[in-house]
C-alpha positions as CSV (number, residue, x, y, z in Angstrom):
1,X,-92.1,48.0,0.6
2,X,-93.1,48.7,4.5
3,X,-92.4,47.4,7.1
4,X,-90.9,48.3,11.1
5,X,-87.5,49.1,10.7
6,X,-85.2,50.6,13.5
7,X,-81.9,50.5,13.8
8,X,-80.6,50.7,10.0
9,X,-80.9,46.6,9.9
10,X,-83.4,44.9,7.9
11,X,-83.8,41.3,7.2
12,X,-85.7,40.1,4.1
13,X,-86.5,37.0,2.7
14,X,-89.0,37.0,0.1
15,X,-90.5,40.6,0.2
16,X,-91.2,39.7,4.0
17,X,-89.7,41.2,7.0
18,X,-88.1,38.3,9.0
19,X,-86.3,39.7,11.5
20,X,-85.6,43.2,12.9
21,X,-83.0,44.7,15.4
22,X,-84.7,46.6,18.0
23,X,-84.2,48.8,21.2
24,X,-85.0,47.8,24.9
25,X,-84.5,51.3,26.5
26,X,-87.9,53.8,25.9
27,X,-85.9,56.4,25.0
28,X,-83.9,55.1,22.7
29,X,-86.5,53.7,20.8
30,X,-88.6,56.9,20.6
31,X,-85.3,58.3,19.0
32,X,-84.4,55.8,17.1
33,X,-88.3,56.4,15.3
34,X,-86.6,60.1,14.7
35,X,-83.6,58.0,12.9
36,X,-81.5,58.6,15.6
37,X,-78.8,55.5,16.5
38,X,-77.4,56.2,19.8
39,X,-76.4,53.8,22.6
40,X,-77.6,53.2,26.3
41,X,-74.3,54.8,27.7
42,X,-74.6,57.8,25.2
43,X,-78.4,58.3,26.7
44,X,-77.5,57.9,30.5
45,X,-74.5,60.4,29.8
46,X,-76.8,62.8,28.9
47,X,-79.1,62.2,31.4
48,X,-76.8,62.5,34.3
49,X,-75.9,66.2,32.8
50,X,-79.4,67.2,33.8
51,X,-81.5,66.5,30.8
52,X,-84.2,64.1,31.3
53,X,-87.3,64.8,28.3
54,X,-87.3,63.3,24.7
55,X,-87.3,66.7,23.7
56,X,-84.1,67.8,25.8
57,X,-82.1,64.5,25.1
58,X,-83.4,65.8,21.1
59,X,-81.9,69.1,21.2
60,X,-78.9,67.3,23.0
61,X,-77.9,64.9,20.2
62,X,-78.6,67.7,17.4
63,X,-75.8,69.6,19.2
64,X,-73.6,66.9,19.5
65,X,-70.7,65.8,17.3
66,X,-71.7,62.3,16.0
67,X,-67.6,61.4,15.5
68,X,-67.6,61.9,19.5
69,X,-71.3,60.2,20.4
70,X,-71.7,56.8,20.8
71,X,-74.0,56.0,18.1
72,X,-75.3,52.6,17.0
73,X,-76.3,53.9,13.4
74,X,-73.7,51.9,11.1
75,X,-73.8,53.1,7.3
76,X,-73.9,50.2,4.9
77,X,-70.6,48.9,3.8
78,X,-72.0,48.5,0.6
79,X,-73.4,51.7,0.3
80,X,-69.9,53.6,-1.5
81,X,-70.2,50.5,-4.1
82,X,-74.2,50.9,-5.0
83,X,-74.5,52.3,-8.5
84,X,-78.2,52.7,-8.6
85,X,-80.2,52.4,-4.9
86,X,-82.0,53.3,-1.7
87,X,-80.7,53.8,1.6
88,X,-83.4,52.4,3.4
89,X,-85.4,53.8,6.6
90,X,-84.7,56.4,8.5
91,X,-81.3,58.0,9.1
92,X,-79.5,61.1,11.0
93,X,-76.6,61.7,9.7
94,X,-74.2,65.1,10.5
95,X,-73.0,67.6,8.1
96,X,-69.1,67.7,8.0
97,X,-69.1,70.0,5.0
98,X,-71.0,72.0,2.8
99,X,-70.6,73.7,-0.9
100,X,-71.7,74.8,-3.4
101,X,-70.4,73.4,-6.9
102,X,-72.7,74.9,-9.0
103,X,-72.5,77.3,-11.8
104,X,-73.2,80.6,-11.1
105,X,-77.3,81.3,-12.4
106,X,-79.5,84.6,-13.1
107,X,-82.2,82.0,-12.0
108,X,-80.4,81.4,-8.4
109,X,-79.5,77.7,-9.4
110,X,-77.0,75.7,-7.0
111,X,-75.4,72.2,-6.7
112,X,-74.8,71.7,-3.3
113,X,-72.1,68.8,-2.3
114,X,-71.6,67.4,1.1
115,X,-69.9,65.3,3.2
116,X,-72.3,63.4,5.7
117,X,-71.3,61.0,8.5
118,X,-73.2,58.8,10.9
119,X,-70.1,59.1,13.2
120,X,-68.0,56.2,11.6
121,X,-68.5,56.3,8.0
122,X,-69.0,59.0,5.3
123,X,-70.7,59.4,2.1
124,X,-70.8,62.1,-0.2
125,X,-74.4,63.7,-1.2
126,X,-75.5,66.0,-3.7
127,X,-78.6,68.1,-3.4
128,X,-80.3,67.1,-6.4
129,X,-83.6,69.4,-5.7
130,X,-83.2,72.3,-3.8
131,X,-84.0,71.4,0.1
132,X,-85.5,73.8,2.2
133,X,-82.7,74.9,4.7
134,X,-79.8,73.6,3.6
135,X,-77.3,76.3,2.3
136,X,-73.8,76.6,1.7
137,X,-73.8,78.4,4.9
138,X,-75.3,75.9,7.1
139,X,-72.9,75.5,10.4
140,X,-70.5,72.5,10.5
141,X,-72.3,69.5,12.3
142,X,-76.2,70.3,11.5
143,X,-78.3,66.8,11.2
144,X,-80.1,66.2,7.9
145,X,-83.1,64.2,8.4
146,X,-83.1,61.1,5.7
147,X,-85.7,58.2,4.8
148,X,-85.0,56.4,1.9
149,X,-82.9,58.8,0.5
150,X,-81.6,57.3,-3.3
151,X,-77.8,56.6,-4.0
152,X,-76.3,56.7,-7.5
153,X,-72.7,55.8,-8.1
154,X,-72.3,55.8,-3.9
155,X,-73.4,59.4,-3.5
156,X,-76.8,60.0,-1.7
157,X,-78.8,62.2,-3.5
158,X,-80.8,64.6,-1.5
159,X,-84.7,65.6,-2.5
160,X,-86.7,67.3,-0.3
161,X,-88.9,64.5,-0.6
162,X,-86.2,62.2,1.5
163,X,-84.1,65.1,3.2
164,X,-85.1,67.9,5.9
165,X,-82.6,69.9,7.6
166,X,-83.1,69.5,11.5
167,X,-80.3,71.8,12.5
168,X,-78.1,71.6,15.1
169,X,-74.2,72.2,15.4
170,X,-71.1,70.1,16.4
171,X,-68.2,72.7,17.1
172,X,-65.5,69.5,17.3
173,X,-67.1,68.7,13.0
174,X,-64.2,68.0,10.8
175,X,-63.3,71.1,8.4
């Protein structure tokens, strides 16, 4: 189903969008289209340290450490419960680690896990298909790009499909 979604909230009622939350602020709509949740204060804070563009206030959050930002992205509750799902729309969330499980391969196979957060909650994710950019070496605190990005068992699944690497860093990112 489509439909305008912003804000990781959603109201249904027969296949129909009802309701929808949305932003007020310009800026914070045009990154919350990128998936990125983040308060008026965070966006004026960043502002008032010189950076005024989309693009600067971008590069800005990918560097930031989404534990210390003041994000409005919330996880679903439900999500660590959902055996077989989708985590609807569009979603930054930060990289707090990274490794591979995998067997060693002659054909260069890997099994990456991860632990992701959108500041306040985390989920576990497992590279199901290789994605372009993410490897076991990726620094702490990079932003992975995610639109409806499939859960099993509570753990997202990433595909390069529903998952791009966007980069970034957050030197405060839990070990």
């Amino acid at each position: 189903m489509r439909g305008f979604f912003i804000f990781g909230l959603r109201l249904r009622r027969n296949g129909r969008v009802i309701c929808c939350a949305a932003a007020h602020d310009p800026m914070q709509a045009a990154l919350a289209t990128r998936g990125m949740h983040v308060d008026g204060a965070w966006i004026d804070a960043a502002s008032r340290s010189g950076v005024a563009s989309e693009r600067d206030v971008y590069l800005q959050y990918l560097m930031c450490d989404l534990r210390q930002a003041n994000t409005t992205a919330r996880l679903p509750a439900a999500l660590a419960s959902t055996v077989d799902g989708v985590l609807e729309g569009k979603w930054v969330l930060q990289v707090d680690a990274l490794e591979d499980v995998g067997e060693p391969s002659p054909r260069d196979a890997r099994t990456l896990k991860a632990l992701l957060t959108d500041g306040v909650t985390d989920v576990a994710a497992l590279e199901q298909s290789r994605v372009d950019d993410l490897d076991a070496a990726a620094p702490l605190g990079c932003k992975l790009f995610l639109h409806n990005a499939a859960v099993r068992r509570g753990v997202l699944l990433l595909r390069p499909e529903t998952c791009r690497v966007l980069g970034g860093e957050a030197r405060t990112a839990a070990a």
